[in-house]
C-alpha positions in Angstrom: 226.5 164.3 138.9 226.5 160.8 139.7 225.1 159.2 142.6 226.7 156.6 144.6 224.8 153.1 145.0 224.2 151.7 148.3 226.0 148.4 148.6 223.4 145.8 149.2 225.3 143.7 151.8 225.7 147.1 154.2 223.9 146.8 157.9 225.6 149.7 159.1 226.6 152.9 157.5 230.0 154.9 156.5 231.7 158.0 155.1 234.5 158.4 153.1 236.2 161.6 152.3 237.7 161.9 149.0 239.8 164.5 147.1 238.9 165.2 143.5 241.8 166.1 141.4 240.7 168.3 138.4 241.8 168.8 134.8 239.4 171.3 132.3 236.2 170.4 134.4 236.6 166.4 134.4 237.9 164.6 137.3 241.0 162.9 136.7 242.3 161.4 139.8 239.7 160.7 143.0 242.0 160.3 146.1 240.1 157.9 148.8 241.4 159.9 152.6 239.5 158.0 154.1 236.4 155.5 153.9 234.5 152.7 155.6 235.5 149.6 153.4 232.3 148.5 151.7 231.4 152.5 150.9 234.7 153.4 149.3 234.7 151.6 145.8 230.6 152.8 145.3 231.7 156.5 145.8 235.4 156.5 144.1 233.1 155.3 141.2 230.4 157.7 141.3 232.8 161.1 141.6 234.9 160.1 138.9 232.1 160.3 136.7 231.5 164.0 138.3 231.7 166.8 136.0 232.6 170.8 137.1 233.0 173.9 134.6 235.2 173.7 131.9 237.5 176.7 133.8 237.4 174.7 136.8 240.9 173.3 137.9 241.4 173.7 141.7 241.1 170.4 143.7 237.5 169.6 145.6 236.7 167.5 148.8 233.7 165.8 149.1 232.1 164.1 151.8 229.9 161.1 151.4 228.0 159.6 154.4 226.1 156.6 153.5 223.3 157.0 155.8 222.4 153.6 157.8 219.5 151.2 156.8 217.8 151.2 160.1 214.6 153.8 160.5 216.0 154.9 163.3 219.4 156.1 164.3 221.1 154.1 167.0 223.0 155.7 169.5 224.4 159.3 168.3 224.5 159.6 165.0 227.7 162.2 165.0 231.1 161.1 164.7 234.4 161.8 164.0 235.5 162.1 160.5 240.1 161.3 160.4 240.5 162.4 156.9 243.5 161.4 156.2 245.9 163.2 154.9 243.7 166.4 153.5 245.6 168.5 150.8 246.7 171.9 152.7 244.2 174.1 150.2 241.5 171.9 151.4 239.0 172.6 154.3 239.7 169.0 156.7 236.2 167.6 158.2 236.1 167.1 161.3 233.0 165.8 162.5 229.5 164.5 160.6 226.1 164.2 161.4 224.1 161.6 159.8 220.9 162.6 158.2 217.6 161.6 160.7 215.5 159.7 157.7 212.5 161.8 157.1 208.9 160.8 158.9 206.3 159.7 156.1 209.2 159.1 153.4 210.0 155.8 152.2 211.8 156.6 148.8 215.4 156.2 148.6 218.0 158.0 147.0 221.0 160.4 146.8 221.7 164.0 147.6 224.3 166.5 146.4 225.3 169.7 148.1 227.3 172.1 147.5 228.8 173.9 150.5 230.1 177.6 150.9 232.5 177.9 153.8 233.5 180.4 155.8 237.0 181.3 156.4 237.0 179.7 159.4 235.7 176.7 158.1 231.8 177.0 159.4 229.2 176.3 157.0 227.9 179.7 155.9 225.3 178.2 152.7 224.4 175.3 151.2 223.2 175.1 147.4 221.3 171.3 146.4 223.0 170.1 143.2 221.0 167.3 143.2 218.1 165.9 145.2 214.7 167.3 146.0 211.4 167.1 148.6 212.0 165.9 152.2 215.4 163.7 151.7 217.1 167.1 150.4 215.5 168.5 153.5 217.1 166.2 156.0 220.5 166.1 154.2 220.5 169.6 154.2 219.5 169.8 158.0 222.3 167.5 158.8 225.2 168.5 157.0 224.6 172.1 158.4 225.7 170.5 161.7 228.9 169.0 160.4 232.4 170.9 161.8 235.1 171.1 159.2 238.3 172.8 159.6 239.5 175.8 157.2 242.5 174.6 154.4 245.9 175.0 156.3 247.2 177.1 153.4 244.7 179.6 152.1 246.0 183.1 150.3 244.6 186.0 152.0 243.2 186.6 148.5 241.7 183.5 147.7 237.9 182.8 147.5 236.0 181.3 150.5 236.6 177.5 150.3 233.9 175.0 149.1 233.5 171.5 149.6 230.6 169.1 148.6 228.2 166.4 150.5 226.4 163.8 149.6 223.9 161.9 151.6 222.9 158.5 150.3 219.5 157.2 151.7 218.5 153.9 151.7 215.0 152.2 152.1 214.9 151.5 156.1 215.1 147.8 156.7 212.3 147.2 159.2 211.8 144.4 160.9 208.8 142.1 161.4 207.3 142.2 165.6 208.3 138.8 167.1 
């Protein structure tokens, strides 16, 4: 699975929710619901490169939160996700918690999680795609936090829903003293 880049001119960071439109394992339409500008065209480009099981042909959301440059979070590092306009057999997120960067770390990098739901929408497991060592750690930590609503339109039948998260880590910028 791909990875997004970081855009190099970022101070700040983003998420962008995106629906993955499937055909025989290959994605063949991303749809952007919503995205901070800078962060949209790194991730549309990453997930179309994505590749499922041949078998695979429902739709998939995924999350990506571009974690901010700074060592340190400031202020709360939740906030509200508006997705957009979610697909009804998708679960809708609600609210995301960026990743704390890990103490002694200074590697950079991407994460890939894939997230079992419950049918109420809580997160009941979470399986690392891709990603290892303390930045899978803290992505994991976080996204554990994140509130996401069930799909809107879900067959008493159907399997549990999924969705997947990425966390994309960037060396902290520090700053020299004054």
């Amino acid at each position: 699975m791909a990875e997004p880049a970081y855009p190099v001119a970022a101070y700040q960071g983003g998420t962008v929710v995106a629906a993955l439109e499937l055909s025989k394992g290959s994605v063949k339409n991303v749809r952007i619901l919503s995205g901070d500008k800078p962060f949209v065209e790194p991730a549309a480009a990453a997930l179309r490169q994505w590749r499922f099981p041949a078998d695979r042909t429902n739709p998939a959301l995924v999350i990506v939160n571009f974690r901010g440059p700074n060592l340190y979070s400031i202020g709360s590092s939740e906030h509200a996700v508006d997705a957009g306009a979610v697909p009804d057999s998708l679960p809708r997120p609600r609210r995301v918690t960026e990743p704390a960067y890990p103490p002694n770390s200074l590697g950079q990098g991407s994460v890939i999680l894939q997230l079992s739901l419950t049918r109420k929408g809580a997160i009941a497991n979470t399986r690392v795609l891709k990603g290892a060592g303390d930045l899978a750690r803290a992505c994991t930590e976080a996204v554990r936090t994140w509130k996401l609503d069930p799909p809107r339109k879900m067959p008493a039948d159907a399997p549990a829903p999924e969705a997947f998260a990425v966390c994309v880590f960037r060396q902290p910028v520090l700053s020299s003293p004054r």
